[in-house]
N, C-alpha and C positions, 0 to 999 in steps of 0.2 A: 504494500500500500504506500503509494506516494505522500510523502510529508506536505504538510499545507502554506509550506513555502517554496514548493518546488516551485519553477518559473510556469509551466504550465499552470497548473494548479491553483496559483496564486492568480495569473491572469483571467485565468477563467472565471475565479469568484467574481474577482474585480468589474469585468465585466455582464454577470449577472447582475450583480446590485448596484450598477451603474446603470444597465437596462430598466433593470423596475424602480429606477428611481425616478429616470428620466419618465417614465411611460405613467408613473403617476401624477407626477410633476404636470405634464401636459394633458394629462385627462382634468386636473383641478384647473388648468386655466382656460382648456377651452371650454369649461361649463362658464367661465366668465367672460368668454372672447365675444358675445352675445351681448353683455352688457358695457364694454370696455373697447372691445373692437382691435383693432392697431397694438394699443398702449397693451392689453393681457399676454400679446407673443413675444412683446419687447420685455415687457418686465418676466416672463417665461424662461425665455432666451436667458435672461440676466441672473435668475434664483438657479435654474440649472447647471449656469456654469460656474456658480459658488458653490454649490453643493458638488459638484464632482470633481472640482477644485480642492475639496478638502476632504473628499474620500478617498484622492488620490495621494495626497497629504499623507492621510492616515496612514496607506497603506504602506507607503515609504518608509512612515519613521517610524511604525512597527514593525516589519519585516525586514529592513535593508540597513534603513541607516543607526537604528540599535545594536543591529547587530556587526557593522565594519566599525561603530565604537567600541564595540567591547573587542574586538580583534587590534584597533587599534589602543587602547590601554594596558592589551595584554602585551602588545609588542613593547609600548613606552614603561610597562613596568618594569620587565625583564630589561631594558636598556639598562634603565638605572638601578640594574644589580639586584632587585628586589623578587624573593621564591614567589610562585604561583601554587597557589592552593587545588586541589584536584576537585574539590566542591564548588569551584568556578567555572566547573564543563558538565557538573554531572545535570542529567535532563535533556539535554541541548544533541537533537537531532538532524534538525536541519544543514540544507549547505551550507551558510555561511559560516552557521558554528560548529558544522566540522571543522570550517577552515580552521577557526579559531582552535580547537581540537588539535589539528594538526600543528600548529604554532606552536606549540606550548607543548607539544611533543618533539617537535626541532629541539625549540630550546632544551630540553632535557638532554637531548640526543648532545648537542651542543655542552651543555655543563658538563656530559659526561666524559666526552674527551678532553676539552681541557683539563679535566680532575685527571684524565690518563695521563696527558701530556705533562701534567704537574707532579705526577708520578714519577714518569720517566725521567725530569729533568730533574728530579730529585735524587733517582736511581743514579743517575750521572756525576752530581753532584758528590755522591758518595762513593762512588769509584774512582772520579780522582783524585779525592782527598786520600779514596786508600793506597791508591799506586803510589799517590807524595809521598805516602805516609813507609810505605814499603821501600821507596827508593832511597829515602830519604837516609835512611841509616845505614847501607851500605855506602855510600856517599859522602857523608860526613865522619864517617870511618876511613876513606882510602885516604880523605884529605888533612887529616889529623894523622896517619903515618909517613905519608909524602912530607906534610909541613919539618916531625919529625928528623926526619932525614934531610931534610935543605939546612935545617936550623943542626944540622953537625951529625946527627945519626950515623949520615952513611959511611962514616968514618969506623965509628965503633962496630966490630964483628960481631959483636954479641945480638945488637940490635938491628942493623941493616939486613940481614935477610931474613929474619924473623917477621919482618914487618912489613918486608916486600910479600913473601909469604900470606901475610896478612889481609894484605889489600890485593893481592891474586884473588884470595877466597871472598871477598866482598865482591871484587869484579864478578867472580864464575855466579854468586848471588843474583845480581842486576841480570847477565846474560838469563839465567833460568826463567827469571821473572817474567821477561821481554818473551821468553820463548813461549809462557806458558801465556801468555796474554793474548800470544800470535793463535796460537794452538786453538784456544777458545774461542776468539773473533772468526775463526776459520771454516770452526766447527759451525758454529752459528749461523753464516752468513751459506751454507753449503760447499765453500771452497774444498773441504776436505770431502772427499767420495767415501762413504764407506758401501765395503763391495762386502756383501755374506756370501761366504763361502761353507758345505759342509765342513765342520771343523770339531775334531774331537774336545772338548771340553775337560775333557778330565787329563787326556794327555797336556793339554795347555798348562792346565793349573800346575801339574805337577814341573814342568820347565820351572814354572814362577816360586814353585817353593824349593825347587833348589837352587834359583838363582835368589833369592835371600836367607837361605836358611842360616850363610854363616854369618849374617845382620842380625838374624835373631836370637842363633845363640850366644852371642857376644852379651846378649843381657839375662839367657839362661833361660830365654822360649822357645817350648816347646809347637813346631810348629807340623802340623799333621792334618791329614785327608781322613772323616769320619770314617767308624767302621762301614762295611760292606760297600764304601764307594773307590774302591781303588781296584777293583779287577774286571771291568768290562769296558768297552769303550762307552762314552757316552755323545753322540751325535747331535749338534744345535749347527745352525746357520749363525755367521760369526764374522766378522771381520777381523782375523786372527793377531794385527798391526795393534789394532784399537780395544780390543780386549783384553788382550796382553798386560798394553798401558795402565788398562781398569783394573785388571785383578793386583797388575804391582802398586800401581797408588792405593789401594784398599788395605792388603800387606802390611805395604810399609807402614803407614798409618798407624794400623794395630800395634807393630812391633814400636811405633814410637811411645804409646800410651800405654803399653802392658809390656810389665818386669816387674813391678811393688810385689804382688804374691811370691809368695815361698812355692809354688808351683805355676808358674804365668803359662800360659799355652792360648795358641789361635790355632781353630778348627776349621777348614772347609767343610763345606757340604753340599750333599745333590740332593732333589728330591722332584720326582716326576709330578709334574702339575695339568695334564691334561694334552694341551697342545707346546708347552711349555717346558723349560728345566729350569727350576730355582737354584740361583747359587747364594749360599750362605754363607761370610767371614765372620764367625764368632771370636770373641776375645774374652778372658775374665780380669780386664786390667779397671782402670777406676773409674768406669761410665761417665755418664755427658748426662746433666741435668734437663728435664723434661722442657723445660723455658729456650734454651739451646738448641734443641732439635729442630726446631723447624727454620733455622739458619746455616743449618752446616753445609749445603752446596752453596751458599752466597759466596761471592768471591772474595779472599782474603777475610771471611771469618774466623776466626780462631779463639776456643772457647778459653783457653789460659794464654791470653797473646805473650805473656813474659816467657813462660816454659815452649810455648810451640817454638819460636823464635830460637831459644837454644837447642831445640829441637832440628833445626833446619828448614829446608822446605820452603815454596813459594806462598802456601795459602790456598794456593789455586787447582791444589791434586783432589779434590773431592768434585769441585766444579768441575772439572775436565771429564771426572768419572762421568757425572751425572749429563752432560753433554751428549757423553759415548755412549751412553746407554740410552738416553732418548735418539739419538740420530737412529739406533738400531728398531726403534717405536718398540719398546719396552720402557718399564720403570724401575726404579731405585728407592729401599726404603729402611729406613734405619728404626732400630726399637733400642733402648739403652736405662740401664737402671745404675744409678751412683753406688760405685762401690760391688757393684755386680757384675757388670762390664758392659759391650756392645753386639751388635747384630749389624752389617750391614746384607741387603739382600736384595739381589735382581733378574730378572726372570732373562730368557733368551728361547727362540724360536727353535721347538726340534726338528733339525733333520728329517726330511722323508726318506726312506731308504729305496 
């Protein structure tokens, strides 16, 4: 059913009770055209076109022109920064105030990217205060040993190559940093391909735990494949470059955070999920508080910035993870309890054979 301000609709009243206005109008004066002659169809003529002069009035400033005011107050409010109430559309079916409808749905659509954009620039804002903030101490380290050394160091043997030393290991800092930045940006923007190939998984993992295993036992972790997941192969689609990457920042991670116990150990694990292989890095070293968790792939979070720091590392090996692992359209998810340890775990696409 058409609204009673559709244009049709509207005109069509218009012109009914403009007809029967007219047609009474002129049946009242020709019963006086008789006694008036002339003068009843002049002043006929004249009452007529006041009255439909002001029915047409009406109809204007009821139907049209209330309602491009209320579209236009809607837009002058919103100009001058002021919210719109959503009990200022409800009822309101017709065209015009759908426009208005529509307006004040822009506008939302409108607040709402700015608030994105003010997001972002705020995301931004916080990323280069953390690269300053990351570069900045390798930096002011090379330049406090060079200083050193101009001001007579390089003379003493004690101290000249200890310190060139020094500022090498700051340098290789900054380069990692830059690298891992590159890595990320790369990954993000699609520059990096990642190509899944059948790839054993379990064979994988186990290169990685003997390419750190003597990192780990250097702090006396035990670092081990659960039971029953070390004797078949286990088959996922993989990008074996990128994975690789992921399961050693994961690792190493663990083995940075776990050694306090009098028995530290990180466990892999498999566990068939359907279409799916869950991989699991458990650790029982000193967990990551619940308020922290949902910060740990942000870039250069670090939930003890003093200790990660002596710890090594860019900041950015969780990010990178979580990267690799969405570029593969999978996820990443961490569970952790203080003083109980961590879980990180993420799924991977099985193989069809």
């Amino acid at each position: 059913m058409k609204s009673k301000s559709d244009p049709k609709v509207l005109s069509f009243n218009t012109a009914i009770i403009l007809l029967i206005v007219n047609i009474i109008a002129f049946m009242v004066f020709g019963l006086l055209y008789k006694k008036m002659g002339y003068w009843a169809i002049a002043i006929a003529f004249l009452v007529v076109a006041i009255v439909d002069y002001y029915i047409i009035y009406h109809v204007l400033e009821s139907f049209i022109y209330k309602k491009i005011k209320l579209i236009y107050k809607t837009i002058h409010r919103l100009k001058r920064g002021k919210n719109f109430k959503e009990s200022d559309i409800v009822g309101q079916k017709d065209l015009l105030e759908n426009v208005n409808t529509e307006v004040l749905e822009w506008a939302k659509m409108q607040k709402d990217e700015i608030q994105s954009m003010k997001t972002l620039e705020q995301y931004r804002r916080d990323f280069v205060g953390n690269v300053s903030h990351e570069l900045k101490t390798p930096i002011f380290n090379i330049q406090g040993y060079i200083l050193t050394l101009l001001d007579g160091g390089i003379e003493d043997k004690d101290i000249n190559y200890k310190y060139l030393k020094k500022s090498s290991k700051s340098v290789d800092r900054m380069i990692n940093i830059v690298k891992d930045l590159e890595q990320i940006s790369a990954l993000e923007s699609g520059m990096i391909d990642i190509n899944p190939v059948k790839t054993n998984i379990l064979g994988l993992t186990l290169e990685v735990i003997e390419f750190l295993e003597v990192k780990a036992a250097k702090k006396n972790i035990h670092l081990f494949l659960a039971k029953g997941n070390n004797q078949l192969p286990i088959w996922v689609m993989a990008d074996n470059e990128r994975i690789r990457q992921a399961l050693i920042n994961l690792i190493d991670n663990a083995i940075k955070y776990t050694g306090k116990d009098k028995h530290p150990y990180i466990k892999i694990s498999f566990y068939d999920m359907d279409e799916n292989i869950l991989i699991e890095i458990s650790d029982n070293g000193m967990g990551i508080a619940m308020e922290n968790i949902p910060f740990l792939f942000n870039r250069f979070y670090r939930v003890d910035k003093a200790r990660s720091r002596d710890q090594g590392g860019t900041g950015l090996g969780l990010a990178i993870v979580k990267h690799i692992i969405e570029a593969h359209k999978q996820t990443i998810n961490v569970r952790s309890s203080l003083g109980v340890g961590t879980t990180f775990s993420f799924t991977l696409k099985k193989a069809k054979n």
